[in-house]
N, C-alpha and C positions, 0 to 999 in steps of 0.2 A: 251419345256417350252417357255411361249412368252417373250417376252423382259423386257415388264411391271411388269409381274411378278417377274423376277431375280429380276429388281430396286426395287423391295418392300421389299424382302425378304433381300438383302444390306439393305435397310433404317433399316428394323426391328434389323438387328443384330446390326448395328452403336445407335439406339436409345437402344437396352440392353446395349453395352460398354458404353456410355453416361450416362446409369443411374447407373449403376455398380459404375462408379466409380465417381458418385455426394454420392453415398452412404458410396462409404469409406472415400469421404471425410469428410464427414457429420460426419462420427464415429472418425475420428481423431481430429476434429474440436473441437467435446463435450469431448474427453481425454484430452486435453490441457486447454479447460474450466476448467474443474474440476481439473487439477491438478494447474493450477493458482492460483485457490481459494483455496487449501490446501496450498498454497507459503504465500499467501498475511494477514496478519491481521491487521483489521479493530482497532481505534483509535478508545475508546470510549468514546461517547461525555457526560461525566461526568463534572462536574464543577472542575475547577482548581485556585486554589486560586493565589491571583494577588498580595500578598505582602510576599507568600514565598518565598524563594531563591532554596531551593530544591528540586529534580523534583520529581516527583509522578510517579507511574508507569499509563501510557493511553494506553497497548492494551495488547493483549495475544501476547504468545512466539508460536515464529517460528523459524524452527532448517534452519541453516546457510547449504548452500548444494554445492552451485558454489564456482570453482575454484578462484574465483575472493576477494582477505581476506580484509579487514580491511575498509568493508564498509557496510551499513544499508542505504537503501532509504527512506525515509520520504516523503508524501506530505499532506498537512496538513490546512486545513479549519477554519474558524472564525464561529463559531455556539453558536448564544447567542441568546438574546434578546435585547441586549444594542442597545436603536436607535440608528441608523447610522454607526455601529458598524458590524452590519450582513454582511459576507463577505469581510470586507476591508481591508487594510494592516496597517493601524494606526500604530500599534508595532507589532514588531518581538515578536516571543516566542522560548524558547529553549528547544532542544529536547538531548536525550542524549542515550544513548543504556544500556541496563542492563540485565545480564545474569540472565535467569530463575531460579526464587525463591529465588533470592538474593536482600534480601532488604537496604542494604548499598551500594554495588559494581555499581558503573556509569563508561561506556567507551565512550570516547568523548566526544563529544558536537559541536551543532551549534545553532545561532540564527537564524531562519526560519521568513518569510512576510508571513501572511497566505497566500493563492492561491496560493502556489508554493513547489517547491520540490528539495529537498538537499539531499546531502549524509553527515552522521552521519560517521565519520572515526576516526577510532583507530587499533591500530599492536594487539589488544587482540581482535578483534570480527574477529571470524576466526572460518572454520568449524569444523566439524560437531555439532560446540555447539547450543545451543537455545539461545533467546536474546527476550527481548522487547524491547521497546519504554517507556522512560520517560520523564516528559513534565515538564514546571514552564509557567507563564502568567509570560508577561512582569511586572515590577512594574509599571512602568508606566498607566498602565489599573486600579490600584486602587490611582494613583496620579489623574486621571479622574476619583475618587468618583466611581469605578465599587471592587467589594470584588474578583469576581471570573471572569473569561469566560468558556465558551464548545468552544472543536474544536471538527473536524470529519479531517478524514480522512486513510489513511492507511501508512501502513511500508511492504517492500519489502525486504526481505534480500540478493536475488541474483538476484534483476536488475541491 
């Protein structure tokens, strides 16, 4: 066999292990995808009234899995119409944690700047329970003549 040859039939086997394994990576890549997306739920941008004091529930329930107890990640967007209002930090809103299909029961609470992201902590949000997100607008959004706002954004329960 000529020399040339060997180096080919090396490259060829080096460029199979190469793709080999861009393909498993590919396929771990898209499991971790999809199982992110089964972790994470979306904050639905419904209107939230601006002179309640009581939070509403804003996303579906997601079951608590990591080791890590007595915290919910929130990050949470300004989505309205109000000029000047789109996106900005104007007032804080408050987010608070509430166990699946319980319509009284609130664990913690914090006041959130839209564009940013906080952990929601209490000794009761702990695994393997479910939990959402519940939200209030600031008062202050209807002391500015606004009734409601939309946020967006999501809730993590074991980042």
């Amino acid at each position: 066999m000529k020399r040339t040859e060997k180096k080919k039939g090396i490259h060829m086997k080096k460029n199979k292990i190469v793709a080999m394994g861009l393909a498993a990576l590919m396929a771990l890549s898209a499991g971790s995808a999809s199982a992110l997306g089964d972790r994470i739920a979306y904050l639905n941008q419904k209107a939230i009234p601006a002179r309640q004091t009581l939070t509403v529930s804003v996303s579906e329930s997601r079951t608590k899995l990591n080791k890590k107890p007595g915290v919910l990640y929130v990050r949470h967007y300004l989505w309205s119409d109000i000029a000047g209002y789109y996106g900005a930090s104007h007032h804080t809103n408050y987010f608070q944690a509430k166990p699946q299909g319980n319509t009284n029961t609130r664990y913690g609470g914090d006041w959130m700047a839209p564009d940013s992201a906080n952990y929601i902590r209490s000794n009761s949000i702990k695994k393997p329970n479910s939990f959402e997100v519940a939200a209030r607008a600031n008062t202050k959004y209807a002391d500015d003549g606004f009734a409601t706002i939309k946020i967006s954004g999501y809730m993590d329960p074991d980042a």
